[in-house]
MARBA-899952 format. One record per residue (C-alpha): residue in one letter; y, z, x. Coordinates in Angstrom, 3 decimals, padded with zeros to 6 digits. Layout:
# MARBA-899952
<pt><rest>A</rest><v>Y</v><w>Z</w><u>X</u></pt>
...
# end
This chain:
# MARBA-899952
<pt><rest>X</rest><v>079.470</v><w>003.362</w><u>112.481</u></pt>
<pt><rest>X</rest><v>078.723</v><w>-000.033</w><u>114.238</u></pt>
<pt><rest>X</rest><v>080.044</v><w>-003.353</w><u>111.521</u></pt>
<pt><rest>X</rest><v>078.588</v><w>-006.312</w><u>112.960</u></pt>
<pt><rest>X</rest><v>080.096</v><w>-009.659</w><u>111.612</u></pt>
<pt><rest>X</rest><v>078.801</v><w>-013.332</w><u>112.384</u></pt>
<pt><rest>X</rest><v>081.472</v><w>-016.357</w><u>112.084</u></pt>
<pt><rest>X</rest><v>080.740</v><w>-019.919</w><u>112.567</u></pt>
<pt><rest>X</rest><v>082.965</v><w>-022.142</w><u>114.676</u></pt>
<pt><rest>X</rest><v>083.210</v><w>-025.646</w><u>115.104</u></pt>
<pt><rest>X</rest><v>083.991</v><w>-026.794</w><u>118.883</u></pt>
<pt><rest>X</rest><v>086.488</v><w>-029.205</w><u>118.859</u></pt>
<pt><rest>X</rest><v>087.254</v><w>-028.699</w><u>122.334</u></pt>
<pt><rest>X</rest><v>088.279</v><w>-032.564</w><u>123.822</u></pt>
<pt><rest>X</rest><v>085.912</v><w>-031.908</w><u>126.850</u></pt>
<pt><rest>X</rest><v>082.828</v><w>-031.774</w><u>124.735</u></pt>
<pt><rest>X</rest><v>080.855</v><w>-034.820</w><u>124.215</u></pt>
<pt><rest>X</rest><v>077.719</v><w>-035.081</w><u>121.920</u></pt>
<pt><rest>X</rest><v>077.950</v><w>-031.917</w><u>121.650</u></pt>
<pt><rest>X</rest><v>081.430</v><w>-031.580</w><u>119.831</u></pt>
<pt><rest>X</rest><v>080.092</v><w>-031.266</w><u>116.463</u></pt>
<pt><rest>X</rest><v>077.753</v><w>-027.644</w><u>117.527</u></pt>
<pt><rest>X</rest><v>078.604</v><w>-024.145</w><u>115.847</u></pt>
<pt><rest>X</rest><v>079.758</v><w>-021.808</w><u>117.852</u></pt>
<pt><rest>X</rest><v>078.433</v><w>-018.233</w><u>116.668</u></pt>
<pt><rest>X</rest><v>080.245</v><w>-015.704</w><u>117.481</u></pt>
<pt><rest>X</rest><v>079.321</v><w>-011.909</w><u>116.658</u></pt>
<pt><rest>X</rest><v>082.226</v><w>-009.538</w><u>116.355</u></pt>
<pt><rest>X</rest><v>081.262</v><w>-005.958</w><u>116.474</u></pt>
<pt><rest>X</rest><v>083.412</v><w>-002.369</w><u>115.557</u></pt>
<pt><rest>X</rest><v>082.595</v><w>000.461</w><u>117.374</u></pt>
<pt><rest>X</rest><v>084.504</v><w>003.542</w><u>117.547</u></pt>
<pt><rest>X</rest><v>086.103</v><w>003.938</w><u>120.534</u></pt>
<pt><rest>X</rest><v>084.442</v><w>007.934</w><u>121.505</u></pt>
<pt><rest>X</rest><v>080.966</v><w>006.357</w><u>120.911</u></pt>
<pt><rest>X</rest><v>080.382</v><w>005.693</w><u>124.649</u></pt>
<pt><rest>X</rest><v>076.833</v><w>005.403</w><u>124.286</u></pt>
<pt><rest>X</rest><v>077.129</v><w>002.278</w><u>121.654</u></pt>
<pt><rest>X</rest><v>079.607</v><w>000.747</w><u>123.480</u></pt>
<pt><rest>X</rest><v>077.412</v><w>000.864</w><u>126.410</u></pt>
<pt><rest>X</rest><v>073.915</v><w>-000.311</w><u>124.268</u></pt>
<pt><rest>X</rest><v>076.644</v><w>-003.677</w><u>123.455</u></pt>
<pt><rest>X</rest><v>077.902</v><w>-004.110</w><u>126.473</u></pt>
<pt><rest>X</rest><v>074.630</v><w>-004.234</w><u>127.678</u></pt>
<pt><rest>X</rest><v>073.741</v><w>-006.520</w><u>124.990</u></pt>
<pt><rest>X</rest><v>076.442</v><w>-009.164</w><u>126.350</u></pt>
<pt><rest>X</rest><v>079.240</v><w>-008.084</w><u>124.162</u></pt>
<pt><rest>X</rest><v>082.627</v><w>-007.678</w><u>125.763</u></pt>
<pt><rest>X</rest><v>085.693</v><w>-005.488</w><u>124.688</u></pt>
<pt><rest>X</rest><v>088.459</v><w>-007.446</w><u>123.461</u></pt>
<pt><rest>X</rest><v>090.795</v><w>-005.114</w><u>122.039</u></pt>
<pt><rest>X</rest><v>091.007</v><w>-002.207</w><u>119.421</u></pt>
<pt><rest>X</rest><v>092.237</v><w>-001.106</w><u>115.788</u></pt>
<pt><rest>X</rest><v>093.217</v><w>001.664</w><u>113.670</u></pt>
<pt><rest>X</rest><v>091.783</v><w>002.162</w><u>110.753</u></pt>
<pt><rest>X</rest><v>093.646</v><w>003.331</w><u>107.488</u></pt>
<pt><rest>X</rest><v>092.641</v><w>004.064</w><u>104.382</u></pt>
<pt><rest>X</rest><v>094.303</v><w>004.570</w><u>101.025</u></pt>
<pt><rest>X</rest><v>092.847</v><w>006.804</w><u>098.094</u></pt>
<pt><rest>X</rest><v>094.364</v><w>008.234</w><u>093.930</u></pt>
<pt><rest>X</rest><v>097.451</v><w>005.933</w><u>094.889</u></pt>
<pt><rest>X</rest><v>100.527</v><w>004.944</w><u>092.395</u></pt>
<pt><rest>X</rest><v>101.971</v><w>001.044</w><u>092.629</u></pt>
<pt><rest>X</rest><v>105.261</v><w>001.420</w><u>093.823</u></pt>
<pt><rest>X</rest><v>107.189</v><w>-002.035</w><u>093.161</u></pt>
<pt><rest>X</rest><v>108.588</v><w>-003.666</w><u>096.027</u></pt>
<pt><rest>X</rest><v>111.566</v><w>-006.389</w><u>095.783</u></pt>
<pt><rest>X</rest><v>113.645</v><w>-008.182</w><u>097.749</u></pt>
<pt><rest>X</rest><v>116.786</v><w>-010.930</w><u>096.661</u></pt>
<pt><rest>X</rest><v>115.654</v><w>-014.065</w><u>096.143</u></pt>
<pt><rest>X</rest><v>111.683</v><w>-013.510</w><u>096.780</u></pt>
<pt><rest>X</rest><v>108.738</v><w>-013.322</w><u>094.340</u></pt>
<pt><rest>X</rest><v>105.159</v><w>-012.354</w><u>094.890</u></pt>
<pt><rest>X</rest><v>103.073</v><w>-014.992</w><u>093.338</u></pt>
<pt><rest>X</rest><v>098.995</v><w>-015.644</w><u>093.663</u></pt>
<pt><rest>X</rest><v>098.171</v><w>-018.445</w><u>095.767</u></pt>
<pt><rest>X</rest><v>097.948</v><w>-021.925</w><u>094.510</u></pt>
<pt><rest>X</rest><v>096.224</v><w>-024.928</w><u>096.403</u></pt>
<pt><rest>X</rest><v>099.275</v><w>-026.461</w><u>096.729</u></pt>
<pt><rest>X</rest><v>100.976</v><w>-023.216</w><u>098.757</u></pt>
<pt><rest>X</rest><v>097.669</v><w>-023.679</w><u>101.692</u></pt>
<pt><rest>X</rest><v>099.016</v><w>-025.837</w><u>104.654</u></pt>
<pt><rest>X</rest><v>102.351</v><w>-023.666</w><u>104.561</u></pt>
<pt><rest>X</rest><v>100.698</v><w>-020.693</w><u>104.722</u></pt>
<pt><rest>X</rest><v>097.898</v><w>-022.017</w><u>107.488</u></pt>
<pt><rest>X</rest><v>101.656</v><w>-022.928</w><u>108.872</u></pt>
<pt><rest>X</rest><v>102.800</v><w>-019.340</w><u>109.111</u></pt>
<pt><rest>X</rest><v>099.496</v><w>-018.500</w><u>111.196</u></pt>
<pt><rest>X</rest><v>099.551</v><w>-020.871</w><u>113.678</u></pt>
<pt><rest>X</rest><v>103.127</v><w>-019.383</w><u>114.579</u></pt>
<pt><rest>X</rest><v>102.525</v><w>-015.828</w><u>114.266</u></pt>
<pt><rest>X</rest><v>099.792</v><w>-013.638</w><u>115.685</u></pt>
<pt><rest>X</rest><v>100.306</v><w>-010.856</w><u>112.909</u></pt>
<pt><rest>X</rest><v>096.959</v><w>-008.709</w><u>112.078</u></pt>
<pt><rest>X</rest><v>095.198</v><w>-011.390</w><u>113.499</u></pt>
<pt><rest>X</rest><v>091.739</v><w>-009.713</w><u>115.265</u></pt>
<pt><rest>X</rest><v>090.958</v><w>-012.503</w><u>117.323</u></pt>
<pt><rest>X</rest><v>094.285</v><w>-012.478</w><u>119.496</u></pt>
<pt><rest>X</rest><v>092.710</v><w>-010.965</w><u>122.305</u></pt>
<pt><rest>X</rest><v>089.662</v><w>-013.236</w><u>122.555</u></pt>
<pt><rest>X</rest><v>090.796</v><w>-016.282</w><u>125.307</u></pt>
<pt><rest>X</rest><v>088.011</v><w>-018.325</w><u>123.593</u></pt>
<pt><rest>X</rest><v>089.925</v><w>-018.097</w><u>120.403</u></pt>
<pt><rest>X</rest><v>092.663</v><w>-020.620</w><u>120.455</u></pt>
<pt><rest>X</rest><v>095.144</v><w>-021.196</w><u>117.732</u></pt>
<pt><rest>X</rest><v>093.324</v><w>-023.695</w><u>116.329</u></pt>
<pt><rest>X</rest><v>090.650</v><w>-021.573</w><u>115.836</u></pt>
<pt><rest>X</rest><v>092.959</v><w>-018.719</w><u>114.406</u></pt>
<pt><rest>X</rest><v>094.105</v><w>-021.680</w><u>111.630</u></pt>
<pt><rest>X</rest><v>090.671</v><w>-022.990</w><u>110.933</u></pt>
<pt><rest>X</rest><v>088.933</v><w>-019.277</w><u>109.933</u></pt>
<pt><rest>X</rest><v>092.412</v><w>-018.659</w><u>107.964</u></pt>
<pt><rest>X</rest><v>091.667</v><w>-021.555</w><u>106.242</u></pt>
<pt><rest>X</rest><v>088.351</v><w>-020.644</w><u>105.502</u></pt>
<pt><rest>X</rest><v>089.451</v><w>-017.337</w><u>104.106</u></pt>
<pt><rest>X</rest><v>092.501</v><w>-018.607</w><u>102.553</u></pt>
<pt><rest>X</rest><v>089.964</v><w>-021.414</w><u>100.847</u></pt>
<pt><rest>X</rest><v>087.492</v><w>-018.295</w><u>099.802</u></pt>
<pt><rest>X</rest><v>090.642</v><w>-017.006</w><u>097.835</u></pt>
<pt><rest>X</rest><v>091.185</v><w>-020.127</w><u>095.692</u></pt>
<pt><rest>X</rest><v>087.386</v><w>-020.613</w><u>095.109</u></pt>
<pt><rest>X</rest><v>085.717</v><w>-016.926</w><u>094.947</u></pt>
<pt><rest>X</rest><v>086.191</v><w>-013.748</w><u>092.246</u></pt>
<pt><rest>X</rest><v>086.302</v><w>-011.127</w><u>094.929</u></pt>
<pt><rest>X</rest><v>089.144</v><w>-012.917</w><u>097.637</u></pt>
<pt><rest>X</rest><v>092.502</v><w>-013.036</w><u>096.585</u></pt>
<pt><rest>X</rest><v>095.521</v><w>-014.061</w><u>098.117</u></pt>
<pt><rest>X</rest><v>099.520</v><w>-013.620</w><u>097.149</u></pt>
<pt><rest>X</rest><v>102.250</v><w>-015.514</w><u>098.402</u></pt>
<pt><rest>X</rest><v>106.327</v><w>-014.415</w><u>098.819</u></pt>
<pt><rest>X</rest><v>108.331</v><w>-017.619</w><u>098.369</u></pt>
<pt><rest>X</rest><v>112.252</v><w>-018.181</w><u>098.330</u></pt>
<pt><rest>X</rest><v>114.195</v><w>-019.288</w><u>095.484</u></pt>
<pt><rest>X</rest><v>113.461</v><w>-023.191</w><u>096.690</u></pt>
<pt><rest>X</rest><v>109.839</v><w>-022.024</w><u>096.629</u></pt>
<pt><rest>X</rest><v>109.001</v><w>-022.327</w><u>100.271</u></pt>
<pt><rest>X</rest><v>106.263</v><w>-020.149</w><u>101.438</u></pt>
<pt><rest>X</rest><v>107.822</v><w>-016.959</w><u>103.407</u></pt>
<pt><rest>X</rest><v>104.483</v><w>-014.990</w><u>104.295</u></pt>
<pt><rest>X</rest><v>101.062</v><w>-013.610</w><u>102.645</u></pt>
<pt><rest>X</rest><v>098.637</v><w>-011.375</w><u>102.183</u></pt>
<pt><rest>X</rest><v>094.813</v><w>-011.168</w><u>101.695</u></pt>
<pt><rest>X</rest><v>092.862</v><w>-008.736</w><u>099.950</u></pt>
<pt><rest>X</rest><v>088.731</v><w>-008.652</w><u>099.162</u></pt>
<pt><rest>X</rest><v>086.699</v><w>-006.845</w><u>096.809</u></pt>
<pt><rest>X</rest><v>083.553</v><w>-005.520</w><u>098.326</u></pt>
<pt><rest>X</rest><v>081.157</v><w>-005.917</w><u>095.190</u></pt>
<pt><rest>X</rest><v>077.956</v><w>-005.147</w><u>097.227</u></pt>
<pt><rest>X</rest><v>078.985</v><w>-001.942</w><u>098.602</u></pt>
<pt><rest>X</rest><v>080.307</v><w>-000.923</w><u>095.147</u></pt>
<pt><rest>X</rest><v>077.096</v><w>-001.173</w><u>093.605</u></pt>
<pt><rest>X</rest><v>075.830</v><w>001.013</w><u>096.158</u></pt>
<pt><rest>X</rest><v>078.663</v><w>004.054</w><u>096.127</u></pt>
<pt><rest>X</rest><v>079.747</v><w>003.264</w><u>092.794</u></pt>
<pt><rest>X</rest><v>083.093</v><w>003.310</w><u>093.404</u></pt>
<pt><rest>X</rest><v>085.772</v><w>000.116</w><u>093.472</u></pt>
<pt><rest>X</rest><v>086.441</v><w>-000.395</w><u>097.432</u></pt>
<pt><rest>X</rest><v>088.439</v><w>-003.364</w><u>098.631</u></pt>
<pt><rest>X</rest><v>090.114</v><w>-004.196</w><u>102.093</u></pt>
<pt><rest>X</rest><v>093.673</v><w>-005.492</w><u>102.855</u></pt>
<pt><rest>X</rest><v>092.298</v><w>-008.060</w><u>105.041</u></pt>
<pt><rest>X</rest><v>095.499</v><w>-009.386</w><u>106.491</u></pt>
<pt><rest>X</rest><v>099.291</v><w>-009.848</w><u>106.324</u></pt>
<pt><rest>X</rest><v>101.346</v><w>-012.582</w><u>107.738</u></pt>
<pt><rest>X</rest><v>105.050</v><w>-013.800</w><u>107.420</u></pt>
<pt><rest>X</rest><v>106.789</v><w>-016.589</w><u>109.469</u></pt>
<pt><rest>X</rest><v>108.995</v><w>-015.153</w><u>111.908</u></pt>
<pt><rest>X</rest><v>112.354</v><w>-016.259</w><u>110.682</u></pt>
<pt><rest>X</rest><v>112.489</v><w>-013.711</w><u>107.908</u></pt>
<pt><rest>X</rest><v>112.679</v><w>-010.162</w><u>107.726</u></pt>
<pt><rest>X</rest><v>109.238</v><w>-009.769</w><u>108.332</u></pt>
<pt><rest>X</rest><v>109.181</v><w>-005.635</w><u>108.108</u></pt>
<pt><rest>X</rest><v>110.409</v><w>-005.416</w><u>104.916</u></pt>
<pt><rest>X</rest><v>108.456</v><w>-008.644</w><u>103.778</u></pt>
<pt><rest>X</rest><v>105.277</v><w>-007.241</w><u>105.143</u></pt>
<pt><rest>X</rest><v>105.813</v><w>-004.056</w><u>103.106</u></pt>
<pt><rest>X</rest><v>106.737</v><w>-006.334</w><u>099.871</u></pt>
<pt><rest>X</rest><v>103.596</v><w>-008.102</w><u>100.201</u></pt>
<pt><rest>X</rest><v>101.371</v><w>-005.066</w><u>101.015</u></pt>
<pt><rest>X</rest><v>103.074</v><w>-002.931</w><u>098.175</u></pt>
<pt><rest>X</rest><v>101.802</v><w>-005.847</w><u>095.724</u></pt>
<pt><rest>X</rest><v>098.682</v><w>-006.484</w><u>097.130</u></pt>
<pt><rest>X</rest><v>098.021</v><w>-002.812</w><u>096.284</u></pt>
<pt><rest>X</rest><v>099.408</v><w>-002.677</w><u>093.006</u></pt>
<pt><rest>X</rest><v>097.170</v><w>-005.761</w><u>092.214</u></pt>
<pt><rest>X</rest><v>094.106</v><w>-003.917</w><u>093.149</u></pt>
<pt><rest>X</rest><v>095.118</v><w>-000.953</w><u>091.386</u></pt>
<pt><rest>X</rest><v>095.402</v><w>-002.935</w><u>088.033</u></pt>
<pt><rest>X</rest><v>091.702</v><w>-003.900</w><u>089.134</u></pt>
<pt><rest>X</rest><v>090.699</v><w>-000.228</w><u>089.384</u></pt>
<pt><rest>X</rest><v>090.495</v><w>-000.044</w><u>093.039</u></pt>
<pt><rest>X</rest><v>089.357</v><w>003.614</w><u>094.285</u></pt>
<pt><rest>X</rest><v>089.768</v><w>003.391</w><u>097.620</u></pt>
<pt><rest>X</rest><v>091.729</v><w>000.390</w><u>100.296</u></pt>
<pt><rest>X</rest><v>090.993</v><w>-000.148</w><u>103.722</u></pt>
<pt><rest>X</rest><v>092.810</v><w>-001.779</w><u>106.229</u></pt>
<pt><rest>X</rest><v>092.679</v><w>-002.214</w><u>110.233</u></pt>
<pt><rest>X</rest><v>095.807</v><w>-002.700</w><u>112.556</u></pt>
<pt><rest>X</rest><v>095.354</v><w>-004.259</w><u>115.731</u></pt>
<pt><rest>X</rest><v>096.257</v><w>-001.611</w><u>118.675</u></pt>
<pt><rest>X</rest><v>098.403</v><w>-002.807</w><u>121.472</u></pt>
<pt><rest>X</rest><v>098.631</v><w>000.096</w><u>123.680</u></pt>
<pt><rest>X</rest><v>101.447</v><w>002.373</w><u>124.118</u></pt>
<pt><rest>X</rest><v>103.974</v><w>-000.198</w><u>122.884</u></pt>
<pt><rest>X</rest><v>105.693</v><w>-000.516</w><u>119.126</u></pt>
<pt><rest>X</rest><v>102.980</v><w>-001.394</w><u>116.738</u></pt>
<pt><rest>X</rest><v>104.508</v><w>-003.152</w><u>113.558</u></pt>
<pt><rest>X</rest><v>101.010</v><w>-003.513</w><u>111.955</u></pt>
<pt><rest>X</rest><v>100.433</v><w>000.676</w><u>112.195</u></pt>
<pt><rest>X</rest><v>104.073</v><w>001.201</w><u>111.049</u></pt>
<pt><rest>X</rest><v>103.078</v><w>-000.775</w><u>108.126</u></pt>
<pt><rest>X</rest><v>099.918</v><w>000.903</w><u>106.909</u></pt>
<pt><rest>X</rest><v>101.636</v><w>004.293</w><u>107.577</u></pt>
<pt><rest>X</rest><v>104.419</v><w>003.070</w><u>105.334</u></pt>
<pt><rest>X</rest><v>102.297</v><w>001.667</w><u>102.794</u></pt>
<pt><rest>X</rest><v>100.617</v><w>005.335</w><u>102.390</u></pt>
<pt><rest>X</rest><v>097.203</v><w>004.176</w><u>104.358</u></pt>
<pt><rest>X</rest><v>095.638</v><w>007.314</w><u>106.460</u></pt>
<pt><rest>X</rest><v>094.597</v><w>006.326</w><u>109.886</u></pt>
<pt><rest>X</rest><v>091.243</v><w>007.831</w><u>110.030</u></pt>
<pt><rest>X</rest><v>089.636</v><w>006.550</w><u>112.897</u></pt>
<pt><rest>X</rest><v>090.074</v><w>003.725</w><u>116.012</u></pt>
<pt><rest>X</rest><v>087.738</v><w>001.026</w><u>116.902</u></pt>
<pt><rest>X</rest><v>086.929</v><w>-001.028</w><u>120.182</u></pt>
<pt><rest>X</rest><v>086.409</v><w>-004.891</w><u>118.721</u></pt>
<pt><rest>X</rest><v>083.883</v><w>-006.571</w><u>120.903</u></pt>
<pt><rest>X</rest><v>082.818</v><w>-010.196</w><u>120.805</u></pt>
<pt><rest>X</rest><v>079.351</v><w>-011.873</w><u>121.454</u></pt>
<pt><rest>X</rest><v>079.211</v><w>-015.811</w><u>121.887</u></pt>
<pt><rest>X</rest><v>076.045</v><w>-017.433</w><u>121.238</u></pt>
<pt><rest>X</rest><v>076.011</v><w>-021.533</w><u>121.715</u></pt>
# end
């Protein structure tokens, strides 16, 4: 099954001139990877592969609480949103634009922000936070409610969008902390079902797979991500 997304971003490239201010669409598609004949139709269609994903998902699951010394799990707070923006411009953790060149850093830090922003402001985005014991942001995780296609299945589906911890900590068992409440959040929420995506990196160690597979997520299927940009 092809999932097409459109994002908006702003070019603040320091070559541009009247011209800095224009939205750059970009289309991201997910296509799995033994549907040859789709990823020809996009390729075609001006879409280029720019990496891949595994796809997990997580069904009839019990919380299991997570803890580590001298961390709590905490829902974000406006406050808490430039330290964690800070944790993604220094990590490249589940991050699906890493292997886009025309994706930059700062535009890695300016969608998180948008999505971080969604958590503070809608009902079906939510974000926790792991700080220390002086209350300094260690790493976090998204999650989103998909309302729409609830209404149509009639079932509770949401997504672990993302997890991200600064580098300096132990960011396995961190990651699992932070996943393990994200999932016990949901579950108070009557989540059914949880998907999430890992980014693939070939044959090498893949932290963001370990994690899923730890967390109890199935990997069901693999996708090729391929992006579109439209000026």
């Amino acid at each position: 099954m092809l999932v097409l997304d459109a994002l908006s971003i702003r070019n603040n490239s320091k070559k541009s001139n009247r011209n800095s201010q224009a939205r750059l669409i970009l289309d991201s598609a997910r296509e799995p990877a033994s549907d040859g004949a789709a990823v020809q139709g996009l390729s075609n269609s001006g879409f280029r592969v720019v990496g891949g994903e595994a796809v997990g998902v997580i069904q009839s699951y019990e919380p299991v609480v997570s803890k580590l010394p001298g961390v709590s799990i905490t829902p974000l707070s406006p406050p808490q949103l430039d330290a964690a923006l800070k944790i993604v411009s220094d990590c490249d953790q589940w991050n699906p634009y890493a292997f886009d060149s025309c994706i930059g850093s700062d535009r890695v830090v300016a969608l998180h922000r948008d999505l971080l922003t969604r958590c503070l402001n809608e009902s079906n985005v939510g974000s926790l936070v792991a700080v220390n014991d002086r209350q300094e942001v260690l790493g976090f995780a998204v999650y989103r409610r998909d309302f729409e296609l609830e209404n149509s299945t009639e079932r509770r589906i949401a997504s672990l969008e993302s997890i991200c911890v600064r580098p300096d900590t132990h960011g396995e068992e961190l990651g699992e902390m932070l996943g393990r409440n994200a999932l016990t959040t949901l579950k108070k929420e009557s989540v059914d079902a949880v998907t999430a995506r890992a980014p693939m990196y070939g044959s090498g160690p893949n932290p963001e797979l370990s994690l899923l597979r730890k967390l109890g997520f199935e990997i069901v299927t693999s996708n090729l991500i391929m992006h579109r940009w439209l000026t």
